[in-house]
MOPAC internal coordinates of N, CA, C and O (Angstrom, degrees):
PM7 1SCF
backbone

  N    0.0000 0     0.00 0     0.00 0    0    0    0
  C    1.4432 1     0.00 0     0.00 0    1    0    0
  C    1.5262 1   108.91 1     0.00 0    2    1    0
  O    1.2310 1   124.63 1   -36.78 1    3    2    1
  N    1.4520 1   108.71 1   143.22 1    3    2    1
  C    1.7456 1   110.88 1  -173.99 1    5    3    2
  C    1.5503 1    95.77 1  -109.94 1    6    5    3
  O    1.2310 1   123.01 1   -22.17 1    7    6    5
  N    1.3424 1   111.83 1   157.83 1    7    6    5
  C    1.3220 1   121.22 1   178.42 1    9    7    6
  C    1.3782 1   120.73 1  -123.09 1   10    9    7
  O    1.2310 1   106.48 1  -103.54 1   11   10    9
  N    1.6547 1   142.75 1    76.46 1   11   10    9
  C    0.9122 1   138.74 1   174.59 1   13   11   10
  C    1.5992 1   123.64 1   -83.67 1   14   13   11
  O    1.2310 1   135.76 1   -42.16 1   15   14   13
  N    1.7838 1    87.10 1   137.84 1   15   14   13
  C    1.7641 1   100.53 1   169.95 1   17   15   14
  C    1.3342 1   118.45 1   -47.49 1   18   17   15
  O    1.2310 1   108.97 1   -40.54 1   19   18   17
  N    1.3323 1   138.25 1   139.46 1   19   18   17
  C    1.4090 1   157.91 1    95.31 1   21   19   18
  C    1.5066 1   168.61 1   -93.90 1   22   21   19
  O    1.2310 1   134.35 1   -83.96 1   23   22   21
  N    1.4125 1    89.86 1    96.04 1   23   22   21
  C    1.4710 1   107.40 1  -152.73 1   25   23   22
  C    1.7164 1   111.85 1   -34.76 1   26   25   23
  O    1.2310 1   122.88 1   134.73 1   27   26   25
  N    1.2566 1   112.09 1   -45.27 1   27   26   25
  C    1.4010 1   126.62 1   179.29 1   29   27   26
  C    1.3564 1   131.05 1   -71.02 1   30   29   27
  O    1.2310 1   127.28 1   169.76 1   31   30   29
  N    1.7020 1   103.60 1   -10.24 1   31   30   29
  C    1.7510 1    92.63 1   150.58 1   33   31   30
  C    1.9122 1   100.74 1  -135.06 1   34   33   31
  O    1.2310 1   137.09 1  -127.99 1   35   34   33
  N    1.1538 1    84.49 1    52.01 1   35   34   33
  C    1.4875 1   103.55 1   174.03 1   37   35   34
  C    1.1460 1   119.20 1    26.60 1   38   37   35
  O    1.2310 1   121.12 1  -114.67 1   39   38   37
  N    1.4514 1   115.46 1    65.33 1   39   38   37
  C    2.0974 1   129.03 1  -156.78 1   41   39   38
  C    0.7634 1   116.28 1  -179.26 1   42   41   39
  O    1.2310 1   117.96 1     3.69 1   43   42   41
  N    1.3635 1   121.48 1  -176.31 1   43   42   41
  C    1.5889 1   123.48 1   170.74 1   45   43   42
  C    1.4992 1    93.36 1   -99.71 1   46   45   43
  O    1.2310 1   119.47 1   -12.99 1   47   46   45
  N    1.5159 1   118.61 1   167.01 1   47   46   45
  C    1.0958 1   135.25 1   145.92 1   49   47   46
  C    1.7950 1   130.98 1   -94.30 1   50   49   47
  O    1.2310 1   115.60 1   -58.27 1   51   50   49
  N    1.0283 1   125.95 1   121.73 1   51   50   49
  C    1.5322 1   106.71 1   172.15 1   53   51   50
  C    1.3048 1   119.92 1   -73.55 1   54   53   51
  O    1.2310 1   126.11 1     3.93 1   55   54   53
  N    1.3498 1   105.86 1  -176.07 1   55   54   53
  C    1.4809 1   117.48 1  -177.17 1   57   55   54
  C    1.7117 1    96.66 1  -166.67 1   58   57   55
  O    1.2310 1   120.76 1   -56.66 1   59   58   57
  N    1.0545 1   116.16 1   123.34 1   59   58   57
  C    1.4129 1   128.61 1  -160.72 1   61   59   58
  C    1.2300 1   120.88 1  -122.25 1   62   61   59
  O    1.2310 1   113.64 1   -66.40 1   63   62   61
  N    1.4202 1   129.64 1   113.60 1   63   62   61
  C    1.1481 1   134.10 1  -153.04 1   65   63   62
  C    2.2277 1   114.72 1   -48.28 1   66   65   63
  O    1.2310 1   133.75 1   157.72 1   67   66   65
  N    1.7121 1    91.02 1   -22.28 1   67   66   65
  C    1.4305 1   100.37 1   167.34 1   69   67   66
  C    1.9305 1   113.09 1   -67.22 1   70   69   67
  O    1.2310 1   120.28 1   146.47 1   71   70   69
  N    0.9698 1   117.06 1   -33.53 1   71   70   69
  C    1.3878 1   132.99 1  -159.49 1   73   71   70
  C    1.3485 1    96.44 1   -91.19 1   74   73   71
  O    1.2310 1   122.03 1   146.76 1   75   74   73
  N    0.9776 1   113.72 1   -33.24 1   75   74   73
  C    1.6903 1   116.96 1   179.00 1   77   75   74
  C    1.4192 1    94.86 1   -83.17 1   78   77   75
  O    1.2310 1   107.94 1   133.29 1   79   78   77
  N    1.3447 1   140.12 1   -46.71 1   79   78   77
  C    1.3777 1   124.16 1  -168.00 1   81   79   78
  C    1.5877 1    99.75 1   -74.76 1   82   81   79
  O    1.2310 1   102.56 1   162.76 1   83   82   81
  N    1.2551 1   149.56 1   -17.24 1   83   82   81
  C    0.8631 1   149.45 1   151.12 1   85   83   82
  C    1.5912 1   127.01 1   -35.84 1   86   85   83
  O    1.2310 1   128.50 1   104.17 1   87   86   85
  N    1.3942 1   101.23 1   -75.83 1   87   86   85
  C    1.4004 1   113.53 1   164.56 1   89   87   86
  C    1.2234 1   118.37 1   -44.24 1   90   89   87
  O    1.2310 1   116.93 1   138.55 1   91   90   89
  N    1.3564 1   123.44 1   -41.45 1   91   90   89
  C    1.5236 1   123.88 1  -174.26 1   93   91   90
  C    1.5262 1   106.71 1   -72.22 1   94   93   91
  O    1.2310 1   124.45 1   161.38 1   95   94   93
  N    1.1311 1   109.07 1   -18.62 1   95   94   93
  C    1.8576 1   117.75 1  -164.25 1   97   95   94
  C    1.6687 1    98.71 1   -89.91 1   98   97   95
  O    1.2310 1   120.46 1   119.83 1   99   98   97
  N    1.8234 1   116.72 1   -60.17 1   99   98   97
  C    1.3142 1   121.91 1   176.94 1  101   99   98
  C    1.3915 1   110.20 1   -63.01 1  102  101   99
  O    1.2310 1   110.52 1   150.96 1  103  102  101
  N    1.3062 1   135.43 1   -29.04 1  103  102  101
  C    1.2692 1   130.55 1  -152.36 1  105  103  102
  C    1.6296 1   122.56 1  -153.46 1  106  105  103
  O    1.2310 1   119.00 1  -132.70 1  107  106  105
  N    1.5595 1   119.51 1    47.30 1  107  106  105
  C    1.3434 1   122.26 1  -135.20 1  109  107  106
  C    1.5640 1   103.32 1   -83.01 1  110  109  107
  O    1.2310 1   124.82 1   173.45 1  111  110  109
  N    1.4838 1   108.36 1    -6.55 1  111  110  109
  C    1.3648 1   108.29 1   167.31 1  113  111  110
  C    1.4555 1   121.29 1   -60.29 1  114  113  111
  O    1.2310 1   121.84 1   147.97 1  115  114  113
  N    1.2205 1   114.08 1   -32.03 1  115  114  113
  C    1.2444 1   126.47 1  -148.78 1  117  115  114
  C    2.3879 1    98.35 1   -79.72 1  118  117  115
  O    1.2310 1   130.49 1   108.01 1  119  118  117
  N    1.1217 1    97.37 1   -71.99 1  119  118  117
  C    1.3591 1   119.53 1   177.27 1  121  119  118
  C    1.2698 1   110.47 1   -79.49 1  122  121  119
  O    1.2310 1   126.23 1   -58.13 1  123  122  121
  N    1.3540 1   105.63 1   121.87 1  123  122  121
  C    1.7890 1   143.47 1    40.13 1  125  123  122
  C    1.4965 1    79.08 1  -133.92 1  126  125  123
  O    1.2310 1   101.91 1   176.60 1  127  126  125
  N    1.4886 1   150.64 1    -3.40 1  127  126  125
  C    1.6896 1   130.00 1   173.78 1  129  127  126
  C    1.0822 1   104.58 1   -63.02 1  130  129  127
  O    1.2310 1   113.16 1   152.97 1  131  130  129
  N    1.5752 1   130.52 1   -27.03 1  131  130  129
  C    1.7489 1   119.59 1  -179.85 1  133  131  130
  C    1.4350 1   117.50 1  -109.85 1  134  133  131
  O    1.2310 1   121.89 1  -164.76 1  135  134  133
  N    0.9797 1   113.98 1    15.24 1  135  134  133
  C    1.9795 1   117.50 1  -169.82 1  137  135  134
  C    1.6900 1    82.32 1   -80.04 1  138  137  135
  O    1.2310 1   110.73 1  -138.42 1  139  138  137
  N    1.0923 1   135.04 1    41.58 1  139  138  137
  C    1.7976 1   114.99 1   150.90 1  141  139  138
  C    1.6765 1   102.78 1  -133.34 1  142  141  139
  O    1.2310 1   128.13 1  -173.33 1  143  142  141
  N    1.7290 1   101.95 1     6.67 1  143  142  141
  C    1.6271 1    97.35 1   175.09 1  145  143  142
  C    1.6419 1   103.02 1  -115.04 1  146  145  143
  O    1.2310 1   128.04 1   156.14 1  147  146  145
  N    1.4019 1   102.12 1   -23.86 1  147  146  145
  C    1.2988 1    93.19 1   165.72 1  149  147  146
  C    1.5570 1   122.24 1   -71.10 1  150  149  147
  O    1.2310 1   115.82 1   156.39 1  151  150  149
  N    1.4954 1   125.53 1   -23.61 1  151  150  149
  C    1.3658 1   120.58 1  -176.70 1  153  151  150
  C    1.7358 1    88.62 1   -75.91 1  154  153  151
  O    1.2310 1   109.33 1   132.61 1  155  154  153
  N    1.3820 1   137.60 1   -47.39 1  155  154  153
  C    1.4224 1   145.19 1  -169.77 1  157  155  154
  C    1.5012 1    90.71 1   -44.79 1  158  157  155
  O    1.2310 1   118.36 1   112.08 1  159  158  157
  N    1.2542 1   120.73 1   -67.92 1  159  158  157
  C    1.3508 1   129.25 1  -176.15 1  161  159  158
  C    1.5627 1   122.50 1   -28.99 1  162  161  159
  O    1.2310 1   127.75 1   123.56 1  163  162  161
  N    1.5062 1   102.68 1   -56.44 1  163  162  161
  C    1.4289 1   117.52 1   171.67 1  165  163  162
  C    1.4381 1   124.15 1   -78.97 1  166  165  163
  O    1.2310 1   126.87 1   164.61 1  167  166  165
  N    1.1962 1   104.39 1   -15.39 1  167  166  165
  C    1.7368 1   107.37 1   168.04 1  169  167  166
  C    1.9333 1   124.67 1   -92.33 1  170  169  167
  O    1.2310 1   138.38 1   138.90 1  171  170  169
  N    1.2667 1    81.99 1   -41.10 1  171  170  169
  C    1.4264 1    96.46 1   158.24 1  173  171  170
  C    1.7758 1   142.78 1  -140.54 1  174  173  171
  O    1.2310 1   129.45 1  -121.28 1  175  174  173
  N    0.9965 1    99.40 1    58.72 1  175  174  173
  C    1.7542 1   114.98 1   178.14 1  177  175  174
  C    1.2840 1   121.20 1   -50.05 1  178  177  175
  O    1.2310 1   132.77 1   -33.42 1  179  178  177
  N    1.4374 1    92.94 1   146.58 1  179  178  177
  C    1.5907 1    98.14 1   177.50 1  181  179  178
  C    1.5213 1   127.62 1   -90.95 1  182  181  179
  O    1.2310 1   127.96 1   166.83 1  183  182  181
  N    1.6601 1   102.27 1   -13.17 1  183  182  181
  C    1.4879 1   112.88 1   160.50 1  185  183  182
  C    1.3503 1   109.56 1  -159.56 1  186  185  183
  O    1.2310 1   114.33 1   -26.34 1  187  186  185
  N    0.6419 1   128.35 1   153.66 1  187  186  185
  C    1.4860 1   133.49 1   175.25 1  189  187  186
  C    2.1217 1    97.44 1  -126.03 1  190  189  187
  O    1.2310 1   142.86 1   -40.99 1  191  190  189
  N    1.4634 1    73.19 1   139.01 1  191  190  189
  C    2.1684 1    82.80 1   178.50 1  193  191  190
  C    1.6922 1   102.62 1  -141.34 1  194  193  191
  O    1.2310 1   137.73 1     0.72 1  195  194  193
  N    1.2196 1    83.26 1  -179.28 1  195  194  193
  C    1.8811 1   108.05 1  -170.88 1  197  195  194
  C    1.0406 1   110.31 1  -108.51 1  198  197  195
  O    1.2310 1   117.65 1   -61.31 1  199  198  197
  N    1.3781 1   122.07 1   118.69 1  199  198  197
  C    1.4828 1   133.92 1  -176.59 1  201  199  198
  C    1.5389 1   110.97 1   -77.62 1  202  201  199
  O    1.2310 1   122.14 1   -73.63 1  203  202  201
  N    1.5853 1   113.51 1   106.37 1  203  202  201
  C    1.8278 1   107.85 1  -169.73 1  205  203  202
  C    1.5907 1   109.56 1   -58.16 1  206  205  203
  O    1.2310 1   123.28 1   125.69 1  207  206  205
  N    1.5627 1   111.31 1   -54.31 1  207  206  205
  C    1.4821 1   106.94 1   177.06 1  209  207  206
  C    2.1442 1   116.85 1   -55.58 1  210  209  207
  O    1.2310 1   130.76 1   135.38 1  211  210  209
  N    0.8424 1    96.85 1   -44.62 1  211  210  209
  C    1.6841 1   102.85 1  -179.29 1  213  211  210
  C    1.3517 1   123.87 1   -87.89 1  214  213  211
  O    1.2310 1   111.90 1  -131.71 1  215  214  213
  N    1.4794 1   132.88 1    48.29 1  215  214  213
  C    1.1747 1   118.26 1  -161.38 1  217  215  214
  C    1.4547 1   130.24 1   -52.96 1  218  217  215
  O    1.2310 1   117.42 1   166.02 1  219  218  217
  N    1.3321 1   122.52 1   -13.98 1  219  218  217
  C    1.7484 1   114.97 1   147.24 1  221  219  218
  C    1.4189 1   137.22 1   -75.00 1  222  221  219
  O    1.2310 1   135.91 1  -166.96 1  223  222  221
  N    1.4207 1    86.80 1    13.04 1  223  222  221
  C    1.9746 1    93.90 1  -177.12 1  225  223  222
  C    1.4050 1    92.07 1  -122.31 1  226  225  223
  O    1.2310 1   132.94 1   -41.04 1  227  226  225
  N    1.7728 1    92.61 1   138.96 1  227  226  225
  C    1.6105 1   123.83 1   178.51 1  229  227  226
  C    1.5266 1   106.76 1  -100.68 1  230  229  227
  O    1.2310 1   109.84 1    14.34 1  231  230  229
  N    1.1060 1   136.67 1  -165.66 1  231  230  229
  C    1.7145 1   136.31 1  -177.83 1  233  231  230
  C    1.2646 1    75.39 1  -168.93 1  234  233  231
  O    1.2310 1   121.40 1   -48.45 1  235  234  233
  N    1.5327 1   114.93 1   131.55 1  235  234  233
  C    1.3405 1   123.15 1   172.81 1  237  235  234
  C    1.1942 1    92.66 1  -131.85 1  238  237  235
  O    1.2310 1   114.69 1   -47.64 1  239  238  237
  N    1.7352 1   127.67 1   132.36 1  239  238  237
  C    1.4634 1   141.41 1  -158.20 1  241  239  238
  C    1.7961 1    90.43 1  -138.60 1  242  241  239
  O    1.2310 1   141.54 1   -30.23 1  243  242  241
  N    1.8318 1    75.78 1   149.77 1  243  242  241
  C    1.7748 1    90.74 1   165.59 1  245  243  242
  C    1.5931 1    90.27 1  -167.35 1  246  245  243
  O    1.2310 1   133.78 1   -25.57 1  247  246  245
  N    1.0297 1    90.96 1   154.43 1  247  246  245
  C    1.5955 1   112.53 1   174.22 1  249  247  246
  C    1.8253 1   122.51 1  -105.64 1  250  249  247
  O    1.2310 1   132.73 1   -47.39 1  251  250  249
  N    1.3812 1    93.02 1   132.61 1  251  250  249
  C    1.8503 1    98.53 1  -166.74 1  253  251  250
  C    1.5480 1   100.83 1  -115.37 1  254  253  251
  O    1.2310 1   120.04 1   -77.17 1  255  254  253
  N    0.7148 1   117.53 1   102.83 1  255  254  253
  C    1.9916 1   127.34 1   173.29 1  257  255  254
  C    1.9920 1    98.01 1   -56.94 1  258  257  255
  O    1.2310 1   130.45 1   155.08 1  259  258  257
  N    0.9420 1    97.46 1   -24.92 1  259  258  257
  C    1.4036 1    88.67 1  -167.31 1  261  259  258
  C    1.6239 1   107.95 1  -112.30 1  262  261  259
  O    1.2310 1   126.31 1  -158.82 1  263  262  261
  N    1.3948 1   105.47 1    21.18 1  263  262  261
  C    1.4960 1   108.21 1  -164.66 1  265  263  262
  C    1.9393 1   105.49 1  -121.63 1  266  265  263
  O    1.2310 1   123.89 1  -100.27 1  267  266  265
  N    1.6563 1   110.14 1    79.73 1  267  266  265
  C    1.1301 1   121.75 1   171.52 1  269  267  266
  C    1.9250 1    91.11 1    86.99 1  270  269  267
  O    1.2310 1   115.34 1  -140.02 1  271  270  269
  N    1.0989 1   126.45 1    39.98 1  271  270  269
  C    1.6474 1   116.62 1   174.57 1  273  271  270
  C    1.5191 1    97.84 1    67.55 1  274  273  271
  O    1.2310 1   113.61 1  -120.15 1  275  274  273
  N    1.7183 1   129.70 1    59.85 1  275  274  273
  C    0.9850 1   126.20 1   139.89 1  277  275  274
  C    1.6877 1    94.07 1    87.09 1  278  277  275
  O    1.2310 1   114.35 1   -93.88 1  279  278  277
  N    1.5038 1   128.30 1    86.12 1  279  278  277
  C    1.5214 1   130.58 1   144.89 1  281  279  278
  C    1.5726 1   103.98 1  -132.95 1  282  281  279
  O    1.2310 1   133.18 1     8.98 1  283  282  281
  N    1.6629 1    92.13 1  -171.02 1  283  282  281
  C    1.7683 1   108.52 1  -167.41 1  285  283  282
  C    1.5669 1    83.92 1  -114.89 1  286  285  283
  O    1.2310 1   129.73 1   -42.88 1  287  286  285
  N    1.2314 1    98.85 1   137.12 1  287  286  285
  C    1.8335 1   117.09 1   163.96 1  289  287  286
  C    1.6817 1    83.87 1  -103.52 1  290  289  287
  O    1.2310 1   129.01 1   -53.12 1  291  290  289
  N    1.8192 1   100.24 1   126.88 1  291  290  289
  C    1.3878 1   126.06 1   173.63 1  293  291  290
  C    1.3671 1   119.67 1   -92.12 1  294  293  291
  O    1.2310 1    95.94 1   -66.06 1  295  294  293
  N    0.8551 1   159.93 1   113.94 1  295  294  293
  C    1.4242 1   137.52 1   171.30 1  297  295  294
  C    1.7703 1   127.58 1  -132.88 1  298  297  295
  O    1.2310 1   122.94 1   -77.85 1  299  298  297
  N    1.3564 1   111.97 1   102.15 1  299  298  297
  C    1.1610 1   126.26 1  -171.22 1  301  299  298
  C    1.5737 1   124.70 1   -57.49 1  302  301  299
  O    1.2310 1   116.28 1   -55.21 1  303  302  301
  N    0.9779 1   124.67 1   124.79 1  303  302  301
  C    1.2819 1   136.48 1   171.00 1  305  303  302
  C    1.3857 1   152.35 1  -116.31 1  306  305  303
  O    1.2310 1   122.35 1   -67.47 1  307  306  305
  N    1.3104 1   113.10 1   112.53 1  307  306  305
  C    1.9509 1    99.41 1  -156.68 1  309  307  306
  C    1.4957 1    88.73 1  -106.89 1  310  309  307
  O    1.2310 1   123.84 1   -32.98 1  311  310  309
  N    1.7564 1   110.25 1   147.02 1  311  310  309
  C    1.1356 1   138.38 1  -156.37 1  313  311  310
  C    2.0348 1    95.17 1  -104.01 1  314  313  311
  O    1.2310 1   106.79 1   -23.02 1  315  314  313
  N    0.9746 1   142.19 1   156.98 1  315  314  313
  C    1.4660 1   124.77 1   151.31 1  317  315  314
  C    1.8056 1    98.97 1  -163.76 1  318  317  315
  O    1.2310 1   127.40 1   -52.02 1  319  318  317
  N    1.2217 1   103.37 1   127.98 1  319  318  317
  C    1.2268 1   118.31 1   170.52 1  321  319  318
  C    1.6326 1   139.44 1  -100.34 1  322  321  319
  O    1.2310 1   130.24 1  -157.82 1  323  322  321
  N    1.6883 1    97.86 1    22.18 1  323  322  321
  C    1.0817 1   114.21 1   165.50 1  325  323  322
  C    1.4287 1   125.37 1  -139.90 1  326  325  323
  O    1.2310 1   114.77 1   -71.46 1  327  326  325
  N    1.2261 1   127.52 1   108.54 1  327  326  325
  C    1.1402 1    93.56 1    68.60 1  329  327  326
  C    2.2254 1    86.44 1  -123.58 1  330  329  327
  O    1.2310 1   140.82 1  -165.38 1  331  330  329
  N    1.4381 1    77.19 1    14.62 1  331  330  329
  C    2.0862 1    76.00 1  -179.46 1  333  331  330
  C    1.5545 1    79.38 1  -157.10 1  334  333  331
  O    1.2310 1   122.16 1   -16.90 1  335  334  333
  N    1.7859 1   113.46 1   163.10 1  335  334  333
  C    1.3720 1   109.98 1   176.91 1  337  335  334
  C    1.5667 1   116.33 1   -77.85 1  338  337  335
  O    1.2310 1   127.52 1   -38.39 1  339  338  337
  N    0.7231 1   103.14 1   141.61 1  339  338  337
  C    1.4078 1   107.15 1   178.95 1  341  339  338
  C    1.4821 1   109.74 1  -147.92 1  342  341  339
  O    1.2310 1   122.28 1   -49.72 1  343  342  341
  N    1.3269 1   113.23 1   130.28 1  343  342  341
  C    1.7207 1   117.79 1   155.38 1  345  343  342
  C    1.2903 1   133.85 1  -129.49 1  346  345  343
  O    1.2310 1   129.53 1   -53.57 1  347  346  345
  N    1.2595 1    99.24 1   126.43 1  347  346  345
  C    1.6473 1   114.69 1  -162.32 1  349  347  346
  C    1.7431 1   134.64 1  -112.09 1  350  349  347
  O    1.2310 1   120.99 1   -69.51 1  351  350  349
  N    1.0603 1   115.72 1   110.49 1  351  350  349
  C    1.8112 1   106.41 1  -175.89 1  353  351  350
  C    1.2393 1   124.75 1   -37.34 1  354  353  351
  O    1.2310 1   111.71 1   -62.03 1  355  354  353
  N    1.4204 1   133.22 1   117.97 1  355  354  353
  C    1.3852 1   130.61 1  -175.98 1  357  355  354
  C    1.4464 1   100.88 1   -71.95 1  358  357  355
  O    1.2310 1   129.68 1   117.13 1  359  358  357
  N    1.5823 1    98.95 1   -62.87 1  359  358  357
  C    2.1004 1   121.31 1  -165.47 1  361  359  358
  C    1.3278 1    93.60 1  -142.44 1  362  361  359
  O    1.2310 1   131.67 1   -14.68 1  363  362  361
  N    1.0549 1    95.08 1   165.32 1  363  362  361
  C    1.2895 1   149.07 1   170.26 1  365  363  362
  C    1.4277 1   136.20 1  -107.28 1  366  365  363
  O    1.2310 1   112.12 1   -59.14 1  367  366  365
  N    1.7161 1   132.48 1   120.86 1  367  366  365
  C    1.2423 1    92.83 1   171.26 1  369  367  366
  C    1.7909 1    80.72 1   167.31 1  370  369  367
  O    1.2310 1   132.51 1   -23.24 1  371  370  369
  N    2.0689 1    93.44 1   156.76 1  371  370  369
  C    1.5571 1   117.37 1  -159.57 1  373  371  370
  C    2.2858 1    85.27 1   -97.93 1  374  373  371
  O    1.2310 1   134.70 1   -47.64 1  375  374  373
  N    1.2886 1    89.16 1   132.36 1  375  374  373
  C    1.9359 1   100.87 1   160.52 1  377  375  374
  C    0.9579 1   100.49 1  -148.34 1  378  377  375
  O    1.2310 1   125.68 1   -10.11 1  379  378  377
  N    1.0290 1   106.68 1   169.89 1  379  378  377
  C    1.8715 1   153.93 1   179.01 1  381  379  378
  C    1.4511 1   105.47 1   -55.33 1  382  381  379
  O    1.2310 1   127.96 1   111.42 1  383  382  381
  N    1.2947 1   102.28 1   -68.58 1  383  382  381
  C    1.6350 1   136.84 1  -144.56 1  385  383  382
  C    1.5027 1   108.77 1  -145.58 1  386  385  383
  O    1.2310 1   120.90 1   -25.85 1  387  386  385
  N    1.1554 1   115.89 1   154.15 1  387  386  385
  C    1.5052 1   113.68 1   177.17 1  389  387  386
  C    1.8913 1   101.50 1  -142.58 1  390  389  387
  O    1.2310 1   116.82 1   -46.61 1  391  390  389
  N    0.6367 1   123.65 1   133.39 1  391  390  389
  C    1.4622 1   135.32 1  -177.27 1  393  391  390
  C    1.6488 1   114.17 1  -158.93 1  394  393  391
  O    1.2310 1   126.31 1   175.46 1  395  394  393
  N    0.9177 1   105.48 1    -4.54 1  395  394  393
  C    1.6753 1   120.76 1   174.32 1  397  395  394
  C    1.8206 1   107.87 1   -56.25 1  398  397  395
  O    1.2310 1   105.96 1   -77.48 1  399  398  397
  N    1.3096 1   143.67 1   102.52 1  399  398  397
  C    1.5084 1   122.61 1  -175.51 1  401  399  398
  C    1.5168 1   127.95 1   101.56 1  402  401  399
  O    1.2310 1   111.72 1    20.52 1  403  402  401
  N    1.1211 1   133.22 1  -159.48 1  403  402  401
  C    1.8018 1   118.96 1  -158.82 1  405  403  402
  C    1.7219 1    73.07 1  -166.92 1  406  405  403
  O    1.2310 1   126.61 1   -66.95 1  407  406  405
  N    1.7658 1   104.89 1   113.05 1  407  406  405
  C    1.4218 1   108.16 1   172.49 1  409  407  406
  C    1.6993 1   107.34 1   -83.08 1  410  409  407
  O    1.2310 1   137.79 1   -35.51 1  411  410  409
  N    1.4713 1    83.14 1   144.49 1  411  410  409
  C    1.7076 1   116.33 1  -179.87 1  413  411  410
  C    1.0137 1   125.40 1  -118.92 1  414  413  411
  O    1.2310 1   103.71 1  -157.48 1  415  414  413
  N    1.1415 1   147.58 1    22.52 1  415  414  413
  C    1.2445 1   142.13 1    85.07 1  417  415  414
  C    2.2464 1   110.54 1  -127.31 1  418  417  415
  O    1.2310 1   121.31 1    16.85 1  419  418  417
  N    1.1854 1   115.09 1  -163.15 1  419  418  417
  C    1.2422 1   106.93 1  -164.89 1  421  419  418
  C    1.5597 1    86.88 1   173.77 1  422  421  419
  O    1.2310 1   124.55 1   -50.95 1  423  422  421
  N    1.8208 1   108.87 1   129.05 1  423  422  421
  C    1.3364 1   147.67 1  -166.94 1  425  423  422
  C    1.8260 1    90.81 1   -67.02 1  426  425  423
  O    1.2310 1   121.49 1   -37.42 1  427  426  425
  N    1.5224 1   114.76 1   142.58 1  427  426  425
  C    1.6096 1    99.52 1   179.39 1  429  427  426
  C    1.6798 1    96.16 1  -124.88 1  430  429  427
  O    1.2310 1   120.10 1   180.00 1  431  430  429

């Protein structure tokens, strides 16, 4: 299991060798050529939003000019405070566009 910084829920996040086989399975483009924009992502985002269906999952977005001619690496996150806090990567993954959620805060 990897442990990345995030300033914005003041913690680390995990990333779990299950979650990674995931990502690699849904999205095999993505992992291990981008695991240094996804940690970028989580350290410093350009918005972070609220997932309507999941209310403990965040989507933390940033945008890479240099990432496939300009997309956002998304990366979802569920929060849980029981039975200790913990926050953990659901997915992973390169879009276009993001409109998925109701942003909560956003870089000015």
């Amino acid at each position: 299991m990897e442990r990345l910084p995030c300033p914005y829920l003041n913690g680390e996040v995990e990333l779990t060798e299950e979650r990674r086989q995931h990502i690699l399975a849904k999205y095999p483009d993505f992992l291990p050529e981008y695991f240094e924009q996804l940690a970028e992502t989580l350290s410093n985002p350009d918005e972070v939003r609220s997932d309507r269906r999941f209310p403990q999952t965040r989507l933390f977005v940033r945008w890479f000019d240099s990432l496939k001619d300009g997309k956002y690496v998304v990366v979802a996150i569920v929060s849980d405070s029981t039975p200790r806090k913990r926050h953990w990567i659901v997915t992973a993954y390169i879009a276009r566009k993001v409109s998925q959620g109701e942003s909560e805060w956003h870089r000015n």
